[in-house]
C-alpha positions in Angstrom: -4.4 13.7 10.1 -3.3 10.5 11.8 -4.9 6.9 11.2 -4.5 3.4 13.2 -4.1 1.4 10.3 -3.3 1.9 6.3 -4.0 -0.9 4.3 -0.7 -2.0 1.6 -1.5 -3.8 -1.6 1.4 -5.5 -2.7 2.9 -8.4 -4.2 5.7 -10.4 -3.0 8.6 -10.0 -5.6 8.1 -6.1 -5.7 11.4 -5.1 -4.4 9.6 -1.4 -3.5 6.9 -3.5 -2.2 9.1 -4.8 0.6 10.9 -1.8 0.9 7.8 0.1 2.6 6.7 -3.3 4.2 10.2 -3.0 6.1 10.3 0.8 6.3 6.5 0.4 7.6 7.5 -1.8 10.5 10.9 -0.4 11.3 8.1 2.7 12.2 5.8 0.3 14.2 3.2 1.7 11.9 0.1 -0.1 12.5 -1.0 -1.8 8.8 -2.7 -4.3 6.8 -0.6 -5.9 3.9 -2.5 -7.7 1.2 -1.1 -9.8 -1.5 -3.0 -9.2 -4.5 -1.6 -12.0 -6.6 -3.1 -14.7 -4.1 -6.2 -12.5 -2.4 -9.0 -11.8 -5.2 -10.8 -10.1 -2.8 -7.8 -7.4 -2.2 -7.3 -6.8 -5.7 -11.3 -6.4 -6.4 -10.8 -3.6 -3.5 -7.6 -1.8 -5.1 -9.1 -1.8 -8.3 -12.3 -0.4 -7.1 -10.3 2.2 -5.1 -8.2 3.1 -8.0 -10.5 3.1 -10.8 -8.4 0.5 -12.9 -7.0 -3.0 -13.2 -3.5 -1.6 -14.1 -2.3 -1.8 -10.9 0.6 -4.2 -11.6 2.9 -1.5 -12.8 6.1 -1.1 -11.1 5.5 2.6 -11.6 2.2 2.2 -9.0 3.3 -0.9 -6.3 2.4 -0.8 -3.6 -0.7 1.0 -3.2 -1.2 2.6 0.4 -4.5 4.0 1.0 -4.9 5.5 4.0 -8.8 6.5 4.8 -9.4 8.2 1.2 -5.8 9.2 0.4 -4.1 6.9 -2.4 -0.3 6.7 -2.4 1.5 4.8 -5.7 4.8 3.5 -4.9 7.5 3.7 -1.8 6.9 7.1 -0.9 7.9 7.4 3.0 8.0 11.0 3.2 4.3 11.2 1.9 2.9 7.8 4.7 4.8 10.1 6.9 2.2 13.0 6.7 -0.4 10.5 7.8 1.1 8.1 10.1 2.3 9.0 13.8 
């Protein structure tokens, strides 16, 4: 399974969080990054997605969803499976 584009819900002074951002474009992925400190919309979506508004942990950031496949964290090898 392969997909144009994953959507990343982040924030900016998660250190994993910019960890996949750079991983993510090292790969020339093709993704959306939203900030869900300064976009209410993005974090309505992520909590909706995820069922609840704990999604601040460090144990969770960032969130990759990719079509209906949630990802906590900066797990490359798992993106991998999904991206081309």
């Amino acid at each position: 399974m392969t997909t144009d584009k994953l959507k990343v819900f982040c924030t900016p002074f998660c250190p994993k969080c910019n960890d996949l951002l750079a991983y993510l474009n090292k790969r020339k992925v093709n993704y959306v990054s939203y900030d869900i400190d300064k976009d209410d919309d993005a974090r309505k979506e992520v909590i909706r997605i995820v069922g609840t508004d704990d999604i601040e942990s460090p144990d969770k950031l960032p969130i990759v969803v990719i079509g209906d496949k949630v990802i906590y964290g900066c797990d490359n090898k798992e993106i991998d499976k999904y991206v081309t």
